[in-house]
N, C-alpha and C positions, 0 to 999 in steps of 0.2 A: 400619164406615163406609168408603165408597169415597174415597180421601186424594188431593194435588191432582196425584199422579205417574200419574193415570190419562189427563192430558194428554198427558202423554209420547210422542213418537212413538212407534211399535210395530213393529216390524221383520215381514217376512210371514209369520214362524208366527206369531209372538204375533196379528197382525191374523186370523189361520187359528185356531188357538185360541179368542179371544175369541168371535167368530162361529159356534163348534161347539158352544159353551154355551146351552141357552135359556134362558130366564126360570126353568123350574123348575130350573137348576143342573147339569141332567145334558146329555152329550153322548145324539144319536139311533143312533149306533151305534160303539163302541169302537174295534172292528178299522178301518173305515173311517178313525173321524177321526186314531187315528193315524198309519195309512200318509201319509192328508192333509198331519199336521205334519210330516214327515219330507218328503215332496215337498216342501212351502212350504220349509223348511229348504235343500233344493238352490234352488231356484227363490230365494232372498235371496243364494244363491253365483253363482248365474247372474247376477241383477241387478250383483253387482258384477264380473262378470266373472272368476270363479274357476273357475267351469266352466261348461258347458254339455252339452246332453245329444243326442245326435246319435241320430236316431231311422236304423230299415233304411225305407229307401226305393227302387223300382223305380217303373218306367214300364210301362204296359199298357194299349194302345190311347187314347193322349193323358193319361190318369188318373194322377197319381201315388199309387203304394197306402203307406200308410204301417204296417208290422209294428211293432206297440208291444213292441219288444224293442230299447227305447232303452239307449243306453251311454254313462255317465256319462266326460266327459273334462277332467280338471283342467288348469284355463288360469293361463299365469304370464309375467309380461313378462321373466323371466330365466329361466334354461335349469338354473336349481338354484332348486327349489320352498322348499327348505328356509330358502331367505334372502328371500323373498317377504314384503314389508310384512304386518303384520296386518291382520286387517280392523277392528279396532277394538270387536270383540263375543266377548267371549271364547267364548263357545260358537258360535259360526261357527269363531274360531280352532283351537278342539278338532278341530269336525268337520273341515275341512280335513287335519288333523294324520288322525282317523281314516279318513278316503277315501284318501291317502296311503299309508298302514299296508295299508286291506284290498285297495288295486289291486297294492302289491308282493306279496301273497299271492297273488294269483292269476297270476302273471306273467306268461304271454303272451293270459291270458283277460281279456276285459274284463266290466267290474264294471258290470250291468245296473241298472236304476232297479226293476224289480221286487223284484230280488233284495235289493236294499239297501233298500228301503222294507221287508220284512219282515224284516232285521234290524235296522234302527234305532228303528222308527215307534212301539214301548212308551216308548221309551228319550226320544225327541223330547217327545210328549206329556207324560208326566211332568215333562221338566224345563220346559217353556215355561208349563205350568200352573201348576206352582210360582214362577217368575218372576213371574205375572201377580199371583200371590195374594200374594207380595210387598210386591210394588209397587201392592195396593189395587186393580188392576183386576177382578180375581178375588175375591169375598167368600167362603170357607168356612165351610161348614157341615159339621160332625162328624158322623158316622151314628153311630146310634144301633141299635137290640136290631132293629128290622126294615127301618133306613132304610140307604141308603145315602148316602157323602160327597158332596157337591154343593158345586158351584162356580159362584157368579150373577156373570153379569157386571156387571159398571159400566152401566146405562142407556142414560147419556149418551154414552158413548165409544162403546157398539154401535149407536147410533143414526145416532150420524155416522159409522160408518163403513158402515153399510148403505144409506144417503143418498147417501154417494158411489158406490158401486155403481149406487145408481138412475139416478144423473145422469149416468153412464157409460154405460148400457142406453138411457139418455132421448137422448143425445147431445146431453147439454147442456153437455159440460164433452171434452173432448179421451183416448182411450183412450191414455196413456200407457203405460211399458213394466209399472210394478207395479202398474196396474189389471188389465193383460193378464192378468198371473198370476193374481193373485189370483180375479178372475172365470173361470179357467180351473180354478183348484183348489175353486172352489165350487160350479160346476159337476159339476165330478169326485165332489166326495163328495156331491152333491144335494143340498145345504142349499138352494141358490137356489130348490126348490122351495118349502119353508118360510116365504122370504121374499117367493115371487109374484114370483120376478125369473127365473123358468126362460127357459132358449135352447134351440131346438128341438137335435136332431140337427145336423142341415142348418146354422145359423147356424152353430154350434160350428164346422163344417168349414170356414164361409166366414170363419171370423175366421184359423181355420188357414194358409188359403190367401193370407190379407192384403188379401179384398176387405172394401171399406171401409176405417174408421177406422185396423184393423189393418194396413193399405198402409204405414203409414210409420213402423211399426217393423221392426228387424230380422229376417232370416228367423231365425235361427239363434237367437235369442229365442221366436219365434214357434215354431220346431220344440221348443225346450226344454220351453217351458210348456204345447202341445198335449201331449206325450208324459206332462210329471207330471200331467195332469187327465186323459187318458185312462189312465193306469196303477192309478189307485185302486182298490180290490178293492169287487165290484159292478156294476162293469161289463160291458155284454152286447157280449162278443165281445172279440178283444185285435187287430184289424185294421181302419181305418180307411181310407178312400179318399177323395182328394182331388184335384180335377179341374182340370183349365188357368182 
């Protein structure tokens, strides 16, 4: 039985998670939806202003071209990361701690979104799954001699959150900064197909670009979360163009 902690607000993997599950328990493609959770994962750092992720950008004949050879850059209101408030989630606080670790290891290189979503993205899934199931948002089912383990979501919880989505698309309700994402990382791994909420090409770029709704968020948000929904493995081409 789904228990009353599937109210509970969801941080963006978990909301990423939940939504990569369907009805029959199973995610539509592993590699995918983990890189997903591990995006979402940055993209809930970003929301709170822990990093951001700075895509290569040039100009070429008025078009800005966007190289999705984004670099993750860890943000802090004092100049020693180490005495930085926590975020209050202890696996945000980890990650932090591990982004940290793998940027000194690389030391004058920086630590790209690709490269870390395939080292993280089994690691993310895994544990956000386990959280959900939990906490009852996630029901397990055991495999058995030819089945494999499944994980149903909570009904109700993925309903409303696919609802908001809608109401988001319908512009019935205000694109805030963690719908941004979020419809940016659903995008990215194609679920929105699934759910009959697909955005063309073209929209995608103009949400990039901040026309519309997306106008009155942040660029450097908007570059963040364009970068992890284009980054997801499955996607045709890794360069993007975006125009005045």
């Amino acid at each position: 039985m789904f228990g009353p902690a599937s109210l509970q607000r969801l941080s963006l993997p978990e909301e990423f998670t939940l939504l990569s599950y369907g009805e029959n328990g199973r995610v539509p493609n592993s590699a995918q939806t983990a890189a997903g959770c591990a995006a979402a994962e940055l993209g809930e750092l970003a929301l709170r202003r822990r990093l951001l992720v700075r895509p290569s950008k040039t100009r070429k004949m008025g078009l800005e071209i966007y190289r999705l050879r984004g670099e993750i850059e860890l943000r802090s209101s004092t100049s020693d990361l180490s005495n930085t408030p926590g975020t209050g989630l202890t696996w945000a606080d980890d990650l932090l701690s591990a982004l940290r670790a793998r940027t000194a290891t690389l030391a004058s290189r920086p630590l790209t979104v690709t490269r870390w979503l395939r080292e993280r993205g089994r690691e993310a899934l895994a544990l956000h799954t386990a959280a959900l199931t939990e906490r009852g948002v996630l029901r397990h089912t055991p495999g058995a001699l030819l089945t494999r383990t499944r994980h149903h979501p909570d009904p109700v919880l993925r309903t409303a959150l696919l609802n908001g989505v809608r109401a988001v698309r319908a512009e019935q309700v205000p694109l805030d900064e963690h719908m941004l994402f979020l419809c940016d990382l659903l995008d990215g791994a194609g679920l929105t197909k699934d759910f009959g909420l697909t955005l063309t090409r073209p929209q995608r770029l103009e949400r990039a670009r901040g026309i519309g709704a997306a106008g009155a968020l942040p660029e450097t948000l908007r570059d963040t979360s364009t970068v992890l929904g284009f980054s997801l493995p499955g996607r045709e081409g890794r360069t993007i163009t975006i125009g005045d």
